[in-house]
N, C-alpha and C positions, 0 to 999 in steps of 0.2 A: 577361296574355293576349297571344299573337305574333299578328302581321298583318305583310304586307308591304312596303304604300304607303299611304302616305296623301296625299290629295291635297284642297286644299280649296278651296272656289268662293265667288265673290263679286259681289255685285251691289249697285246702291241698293236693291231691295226684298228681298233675297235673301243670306243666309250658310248654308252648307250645308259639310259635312267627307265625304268617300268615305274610310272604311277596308278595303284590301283583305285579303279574304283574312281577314280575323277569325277566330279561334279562339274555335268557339262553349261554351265548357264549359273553367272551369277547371281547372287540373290539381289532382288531390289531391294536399295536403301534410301533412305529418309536422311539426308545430309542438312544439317541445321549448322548457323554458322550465326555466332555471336555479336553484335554490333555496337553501336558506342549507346550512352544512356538515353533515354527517353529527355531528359535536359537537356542536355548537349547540342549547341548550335546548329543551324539546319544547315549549314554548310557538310559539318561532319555528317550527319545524316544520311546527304544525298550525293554524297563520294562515297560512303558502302552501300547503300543504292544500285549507285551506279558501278562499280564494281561488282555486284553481285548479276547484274543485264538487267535490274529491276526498276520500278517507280518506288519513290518513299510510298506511297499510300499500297504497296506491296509487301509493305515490310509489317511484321509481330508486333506489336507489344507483352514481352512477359517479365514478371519480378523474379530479379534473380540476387540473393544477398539481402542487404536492407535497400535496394532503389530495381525501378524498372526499365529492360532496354528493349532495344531494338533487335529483332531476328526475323533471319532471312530463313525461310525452310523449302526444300524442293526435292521431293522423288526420285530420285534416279534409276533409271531404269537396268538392271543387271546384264554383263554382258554375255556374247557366248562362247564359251571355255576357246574354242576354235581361234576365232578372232582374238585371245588374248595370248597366244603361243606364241608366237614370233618374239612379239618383247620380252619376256619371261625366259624365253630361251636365247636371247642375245644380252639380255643383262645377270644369266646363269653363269654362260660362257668367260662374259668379262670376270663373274668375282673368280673363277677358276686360280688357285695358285700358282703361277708357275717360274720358275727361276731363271731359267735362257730361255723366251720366245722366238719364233723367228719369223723370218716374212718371204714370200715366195712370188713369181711373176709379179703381177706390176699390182698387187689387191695391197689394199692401206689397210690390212690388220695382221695381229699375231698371234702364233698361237706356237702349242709344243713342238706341231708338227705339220707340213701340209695335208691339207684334208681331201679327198676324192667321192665320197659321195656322204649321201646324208637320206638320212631317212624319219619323219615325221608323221606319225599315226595318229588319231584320236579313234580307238576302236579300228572298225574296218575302213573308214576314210584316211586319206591324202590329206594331212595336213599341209597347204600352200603357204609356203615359209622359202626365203632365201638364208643361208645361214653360211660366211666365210664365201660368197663366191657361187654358193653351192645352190642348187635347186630341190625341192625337197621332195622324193618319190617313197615306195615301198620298197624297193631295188635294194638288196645286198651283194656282196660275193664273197667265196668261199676264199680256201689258201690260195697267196698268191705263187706258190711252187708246183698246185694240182691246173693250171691254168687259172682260178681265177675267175671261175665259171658264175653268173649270175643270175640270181634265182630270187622271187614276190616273196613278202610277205603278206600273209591274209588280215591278220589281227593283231593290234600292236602285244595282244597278250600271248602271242606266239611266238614271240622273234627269238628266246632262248632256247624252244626245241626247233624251230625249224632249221637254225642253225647247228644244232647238233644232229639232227635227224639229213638236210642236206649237205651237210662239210664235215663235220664229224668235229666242229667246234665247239668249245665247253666256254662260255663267257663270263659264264658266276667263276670271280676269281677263288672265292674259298672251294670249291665245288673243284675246281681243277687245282687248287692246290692238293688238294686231299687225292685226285685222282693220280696227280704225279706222285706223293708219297705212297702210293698203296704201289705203283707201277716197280718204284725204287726199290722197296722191302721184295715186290717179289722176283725182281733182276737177281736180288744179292743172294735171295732162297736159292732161284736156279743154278747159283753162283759158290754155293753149299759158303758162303759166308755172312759177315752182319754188313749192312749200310749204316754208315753212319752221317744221322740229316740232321746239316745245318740248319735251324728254324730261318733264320735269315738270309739264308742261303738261299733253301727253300724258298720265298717269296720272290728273291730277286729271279730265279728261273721260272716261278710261276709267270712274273711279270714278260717273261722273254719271248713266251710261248703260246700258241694257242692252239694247238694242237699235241700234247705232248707224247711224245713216246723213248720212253728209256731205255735205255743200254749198254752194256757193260765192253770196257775194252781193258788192256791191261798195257806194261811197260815192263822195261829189263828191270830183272830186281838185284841187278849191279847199285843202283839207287836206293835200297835200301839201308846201303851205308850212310849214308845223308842220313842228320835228324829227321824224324818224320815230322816233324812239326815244320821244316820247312819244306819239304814236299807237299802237305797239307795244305801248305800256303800258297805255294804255285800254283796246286788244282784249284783249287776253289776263284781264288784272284783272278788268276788270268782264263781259265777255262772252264771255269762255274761248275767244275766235276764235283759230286758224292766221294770218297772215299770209303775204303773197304778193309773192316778190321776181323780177325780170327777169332774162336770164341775164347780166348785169352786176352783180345782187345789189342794184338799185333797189330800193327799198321800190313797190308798184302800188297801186292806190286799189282793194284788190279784198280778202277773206279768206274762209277756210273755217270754218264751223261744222260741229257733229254735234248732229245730232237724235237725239232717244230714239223715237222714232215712223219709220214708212214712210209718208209721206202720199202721197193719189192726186193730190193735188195741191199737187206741191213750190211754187210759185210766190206761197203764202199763206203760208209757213213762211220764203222769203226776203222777200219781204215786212215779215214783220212784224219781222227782225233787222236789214233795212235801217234800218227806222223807230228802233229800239230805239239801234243805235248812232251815228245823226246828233248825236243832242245829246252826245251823250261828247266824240266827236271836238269839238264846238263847243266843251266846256268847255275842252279843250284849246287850242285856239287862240285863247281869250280868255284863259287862262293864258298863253301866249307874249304876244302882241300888251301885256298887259298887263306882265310881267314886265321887256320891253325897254323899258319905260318909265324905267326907272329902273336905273343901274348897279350893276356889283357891289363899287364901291368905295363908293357910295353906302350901301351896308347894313353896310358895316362897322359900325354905329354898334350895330345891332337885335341883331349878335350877342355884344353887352357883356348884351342879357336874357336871354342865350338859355345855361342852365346844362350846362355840360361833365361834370363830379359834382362832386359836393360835395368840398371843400376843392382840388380841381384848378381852380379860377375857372369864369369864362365861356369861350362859344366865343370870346370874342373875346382872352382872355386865352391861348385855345389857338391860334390865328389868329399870336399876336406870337411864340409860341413855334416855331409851325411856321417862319415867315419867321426868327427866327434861325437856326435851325437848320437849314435851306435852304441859309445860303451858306455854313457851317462844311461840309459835308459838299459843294456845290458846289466849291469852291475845292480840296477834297482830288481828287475823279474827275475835274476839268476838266472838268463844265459851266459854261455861263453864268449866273454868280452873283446877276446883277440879275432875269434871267427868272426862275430859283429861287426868287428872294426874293418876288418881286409874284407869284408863281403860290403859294407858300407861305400870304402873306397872304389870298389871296383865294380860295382852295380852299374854303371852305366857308360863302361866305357864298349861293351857291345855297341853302344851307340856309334861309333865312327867305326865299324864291320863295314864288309860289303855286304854282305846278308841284312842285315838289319836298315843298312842303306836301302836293298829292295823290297824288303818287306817289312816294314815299320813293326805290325804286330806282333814281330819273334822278339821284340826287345825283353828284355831279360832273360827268356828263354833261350837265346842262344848266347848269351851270356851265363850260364851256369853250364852247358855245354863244356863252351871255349874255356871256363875255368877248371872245367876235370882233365878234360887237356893238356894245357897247363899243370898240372898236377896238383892244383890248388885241394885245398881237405875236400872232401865230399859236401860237410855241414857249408862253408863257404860255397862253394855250387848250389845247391837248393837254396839257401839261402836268396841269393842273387836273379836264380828262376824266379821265385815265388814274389819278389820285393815289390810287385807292381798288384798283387794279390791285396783284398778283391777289388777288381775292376769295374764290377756292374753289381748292381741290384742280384743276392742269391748266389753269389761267387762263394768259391772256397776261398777260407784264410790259407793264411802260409802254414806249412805242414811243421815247422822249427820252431825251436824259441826265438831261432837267429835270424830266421825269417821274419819273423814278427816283427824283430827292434827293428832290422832295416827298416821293413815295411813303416813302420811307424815314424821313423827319421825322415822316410824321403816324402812322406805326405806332408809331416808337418813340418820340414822346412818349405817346401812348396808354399802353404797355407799361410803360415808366419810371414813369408817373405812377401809375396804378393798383397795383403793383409798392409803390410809395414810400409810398401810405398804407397799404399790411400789407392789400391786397383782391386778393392776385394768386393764382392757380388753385390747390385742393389735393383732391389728390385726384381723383375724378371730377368736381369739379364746378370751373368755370372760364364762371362769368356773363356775363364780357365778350367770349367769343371772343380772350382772349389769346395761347391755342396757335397757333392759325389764322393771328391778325395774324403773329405773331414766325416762324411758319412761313414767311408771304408775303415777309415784310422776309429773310431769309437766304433765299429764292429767287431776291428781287433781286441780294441780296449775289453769290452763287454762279453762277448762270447773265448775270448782263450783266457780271460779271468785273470787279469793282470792290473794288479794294483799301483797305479800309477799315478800320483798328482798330476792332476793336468793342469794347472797353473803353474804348479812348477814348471813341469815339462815347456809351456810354448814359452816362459820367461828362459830357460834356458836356451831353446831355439832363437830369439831373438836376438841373445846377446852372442852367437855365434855369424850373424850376418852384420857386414857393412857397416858403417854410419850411415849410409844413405835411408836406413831401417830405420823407422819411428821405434822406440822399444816404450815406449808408452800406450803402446797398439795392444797389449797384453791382455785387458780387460774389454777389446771391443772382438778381439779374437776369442776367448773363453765365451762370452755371450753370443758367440757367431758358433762354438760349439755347442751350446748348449741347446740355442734353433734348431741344431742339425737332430741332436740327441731328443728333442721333444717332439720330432719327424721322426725319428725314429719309432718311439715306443706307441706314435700315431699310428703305424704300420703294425703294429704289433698288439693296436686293441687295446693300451693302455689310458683310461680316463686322464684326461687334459689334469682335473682335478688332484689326483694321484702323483702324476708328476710335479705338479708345483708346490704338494704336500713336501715331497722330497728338496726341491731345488731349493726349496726355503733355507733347508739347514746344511747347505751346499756342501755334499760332498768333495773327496778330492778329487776321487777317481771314477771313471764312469763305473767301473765293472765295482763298488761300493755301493754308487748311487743305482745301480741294477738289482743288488742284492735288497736293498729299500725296497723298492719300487716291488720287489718279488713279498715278502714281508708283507706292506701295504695289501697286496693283494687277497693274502692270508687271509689277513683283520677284517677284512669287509668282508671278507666272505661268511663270518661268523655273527649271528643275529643284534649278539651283546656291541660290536663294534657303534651302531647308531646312535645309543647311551654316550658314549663316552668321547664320540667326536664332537657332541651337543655341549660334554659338560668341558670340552677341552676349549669351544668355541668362548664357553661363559668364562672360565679361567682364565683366557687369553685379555677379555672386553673386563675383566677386572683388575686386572696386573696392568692396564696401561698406565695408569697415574703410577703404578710404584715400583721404579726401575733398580731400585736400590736393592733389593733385597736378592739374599741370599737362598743356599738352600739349607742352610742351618737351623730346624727349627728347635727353639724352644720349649720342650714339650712340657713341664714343671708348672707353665700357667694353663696349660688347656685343661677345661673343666667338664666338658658334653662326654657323655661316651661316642656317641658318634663318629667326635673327632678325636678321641683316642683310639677306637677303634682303627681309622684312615692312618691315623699316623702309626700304627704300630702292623699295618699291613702294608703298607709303604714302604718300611722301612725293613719287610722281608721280601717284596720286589726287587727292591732298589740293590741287597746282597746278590739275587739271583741275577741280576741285569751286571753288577761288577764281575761278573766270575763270566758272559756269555757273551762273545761275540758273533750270534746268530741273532739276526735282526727279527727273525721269522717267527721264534722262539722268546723274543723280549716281546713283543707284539703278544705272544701267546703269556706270558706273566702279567703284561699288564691289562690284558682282558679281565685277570683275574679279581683287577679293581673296582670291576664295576657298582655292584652293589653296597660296597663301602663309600663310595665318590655318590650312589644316589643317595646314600642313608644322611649321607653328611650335609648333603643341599637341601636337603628335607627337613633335617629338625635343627640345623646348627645355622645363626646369625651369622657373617662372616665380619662387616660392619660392627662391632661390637662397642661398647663405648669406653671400653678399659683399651686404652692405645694396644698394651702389651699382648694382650688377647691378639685383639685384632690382627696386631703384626703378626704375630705366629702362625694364624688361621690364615693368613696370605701367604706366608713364606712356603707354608703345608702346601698350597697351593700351587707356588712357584716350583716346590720340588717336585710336587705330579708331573706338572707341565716340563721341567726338563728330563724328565722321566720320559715323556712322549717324545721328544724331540732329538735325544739320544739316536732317534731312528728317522722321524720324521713329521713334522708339523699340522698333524691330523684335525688340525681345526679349517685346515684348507678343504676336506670332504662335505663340510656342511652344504 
């Protein structure tokens, strides 16, 4: 059946679909159905026949392939939209996703929730449908805290204003997402400070509400001795509040909720969320008060209990690995290898905090805290903040050098280790967030422009874990980076083709094989680059027989000008390419080959029948081509 649009509403008491435009009456169809051949026994015959309700002397003859069969053909008459509701809407229902269904009075199905009424339209009729129990009218009701009051709908193409026109319900979830942010910003205007909205916050209150109306209450701002990042945590977790920052970006002793109600008297509704969130915030700043009790070098000890996974040790066996592997990769980017090292070891023993125990998300966070506390350097505290940096898709890096190594330590012993016991991602399915990590860790690599082997790098990781560690895992891990890193520069608009120009002459480090890839992007952007991907393609499909050669040429038997010409502009590239380590720039030198590399394919034999010839005119060749390849394998563009 055609229809338009479809558009579909949501609410906590309320799922409802608008199809526009529905075609009420199936089309009639012509259903034809294949039978066995015209040879074929009359037994077979008149069993699909008879399967079909017909006589054989009912049934086609048509040539279908090289022989002719038997068809059955019959009209069927189109149904009408009405009559096909009910099914269509109880096998909707079924594909519904849901993860804990439940079941209610004594009815044999499930669903999210119990359901109370139900409403089925086609236009301005009653569609007669039983659905969950239910019987199907025009009947809605409004909030169930205004009574609840029930009130027709005329036309199924009404049902989102009439509800907003009689309950003052908003059903399009983005429509009242956007209404609750507009409410938010201007609580916090009246409030002469900024909101600041969660996006995913925001949705889970969208989801909460269908009516929404926001408002601001506040707390003792004794609490803002507490990090605000776990106060943050409290509102939002436990009380789904907005928080409220000054135009300096302070954290204020103030936040915004959304009520599902309009009350006549807002003053009971803050009230009672002042009360509600006093003791949160308390639990929190008996969590800090109590946590600074004791250091972070001090719990070293708790996270020898505390299991990293199975045959990978304890946290604290991952704690000695991070701290090695800290100053191996400190000493290579020239950070400071001591702070690496103590921010290494002590990155994750916020883990066994009481804070950290209640709010999972503060980990490192109040671990760089706890560690100025302590009196650890500053660079060790950020450091140890940031080590979990970035987390998601558009995250900040870590703001340190020392940040970085951590960061870089603790992903890819994660990655290595998991990897090494044969548990690393296939398929759709990747448990640990591997992608993600190994994602984060070459974000590092690439964007704060740290030159780093990364073969080296996860060989060294390996051999820092267990025996229980395959360390032969080395090259199915670098190829599981390189997936990650060719998603990468997918996101980023980089031709598939470009990449594997690069990957060919495999860099060490990403943030190398970036600078490529940057280069690359140069060359093709310049007209001349097409010429010479063409003649790098042909260079390549000639040099396969002859692996032997050098880049040494010859030049005493070359006779063409052409080809003294190439060689002796080759070999002012080739100085300029020794003295520049800008890829971008050797790219831009070797464009300048062009017309010398077409002059040479135009009037010079390369095949020549003097061996000595020949070889030289190959080797000239051989040297172009490592010439391109110094940067990247540009016969991959073809």
């Amino acid at each position: 059946m055609s229809y338009t649009k479809v558009a579909s509403f949501a609410t906590p008491r309320r799922l409802a679909v608008l199809v526009n435009d529905l075609q009420l009456q199936q089309e009639d169809q012509l259903i034809e159905r294949k039978g066995p051949a015209v040879s074929a026994p009359d037994q077979a015959v008149e069993g699909f026949a008879k399967s079909c309700g017909v006589a054989k002397s009912d049934l086609e003859q048509k040539s279908f392939g090289k022989a002719d069969y038997y068809f059955f053909t019959k009209e069927q008459k189109g149904l009408k939209t009405q009559d096909l509701l009910q099914d269509i809407v109880d096998t909707a229902i079924k594909k519904i996703p849901i993860t804990r269904a439940m079941r209610w009075g004594d009815l044999d199905f499930n669903f999210v929730r119990p359901t109370h009424w139900l409403i089925m339209m086609l236009g301005s009729d009653v569609v007669e449908a039983t659905v969950m129990g239910l019987t199907s009218s025009n009947t809605t009701r409004g909030l169930r805290f205004t009574g609840e009051q029930a009130f027709s709908i005329d036309h199924a193409g009404d049902y989102r204003q009439v509800l907003f026109d009689k309950a003052q319900i908003e059903v399009d979830f983005d429509a009242r997402k956007e209404m609750i942010r507009e409410q938010i910003m201007q609580v916090a205007l009246d409030c002469q400070s900024n909101a600041v909205i969660d996006e995913l916050l925001l949705e889970e209150v969208c989801a909460l509400v269908e009516y929404p109306c926001a408002f601001s209450g506040g707390f003792d701002a004794r609490f803002l001795d507490v990090p605000e990042e776990a106060l943050i945590s409290a509102m939002k977790s436990h009380q789904k509040y907005f928080h409220m920052v000054d135009d300096n970006g302070k954290l204020l002793p103030a936040f915004i909720s959304v009520a599902n109600i309009k009350s006549s008297d807002l003053s009971v509704i803050i009230d009672g969320n002042e009360r509600v969130i006093r003791p949160r915030l308390t639990d929190s700043e008996f969590f800090w008060e109590q946590d600074k009790a004791n250091s972070l070098a001090s719990r070293l000890p708790k996270l020898d209990s505390v299991l990293f996974m199975k045959s990978l040790g304890s946290m604290g066996d991952k704690a000695k690995r991070i701290e090695s592997l800290s100053i191996y990769i400190a000493n290579i980017v020239g950070a400071n290898a001591d702070h690496s090292a103590r921010a290494g070891l002590l990155a994750k023993t916020d883990l066994v905090s009481d804070m950290v125990g209640e709010f999972a998300d503060l980990q490192g966070v109040m671990g760089g805290y706890y560690a100025l506390n302590d009196g650890e350097d500053a660079a060790v505290a950020t450091a140890i903040s940031e080590h979990y940096h970035p987390r998601f898709a558009g995250d900040t890096l870590p703001s340190t050098n020392e940040g970085l190594v951590v960061a870089i330590a603790d992903k890819l012993d994660t990655i290595t280790g998991i990897y090494g016991i044969g548990q690393g991602p296939t398929g759709s399915k990747d448990p640990y967030a591997l992608r993600r990590m190994a994602l984060g860790l070459l974000r590092i690599m690439v964007e704060a422009e740290l030159k780093v082997d990364l073969k080296a790098l996860i060989k060294q990781s390996l051999e820092l874990h267990a025996l229980e560690v395959d360390r032969s895992s080395a090259d199915a891990i670098y190829q599981f980076m390189m997936d990650r890193l060719r998603a990468y520069y997918k996101e980023q608009k980089v031709s598939s083709k470009a990449f594997e120009a690069v990957l060919a002459v495999r860099p060490e480090s990403p943030y190398d094989f970036h600078l490529r890839v940057a280069a690359l992007n140069e060359f093709t952007n310049d007209s001349a680059s097409a010429s010479l991907i063409e003649a790098n393609k042909r260079i390549a499909n000639m040099l396969k027989d002859h692996q032997d050669l050098g880049t040494q040429v010859d030049s005493s038997v070359l006779v063409e000008a052409a080809e003294k010409a190439l060689f002796e502009a080759t070999t002012a590239v080739a100085k300029q390419l020794n003295t520049s380590h800008d890829y971008t720039q050797s790219m831009k030198e070797l464009l300048s080959l062009k017309e010398t590399i077409d002059t040479f394919f135009d009037q010079v034999m390369v095949n020549a029948d003097d061996e000595a010839l020949k070889r030289s005119r190959l080797t000239l060749l051989n040297w172009i081509r490592a010439l391109f390849l110094s940067v990247a394998d540009v016969s991959y563009l073809s």
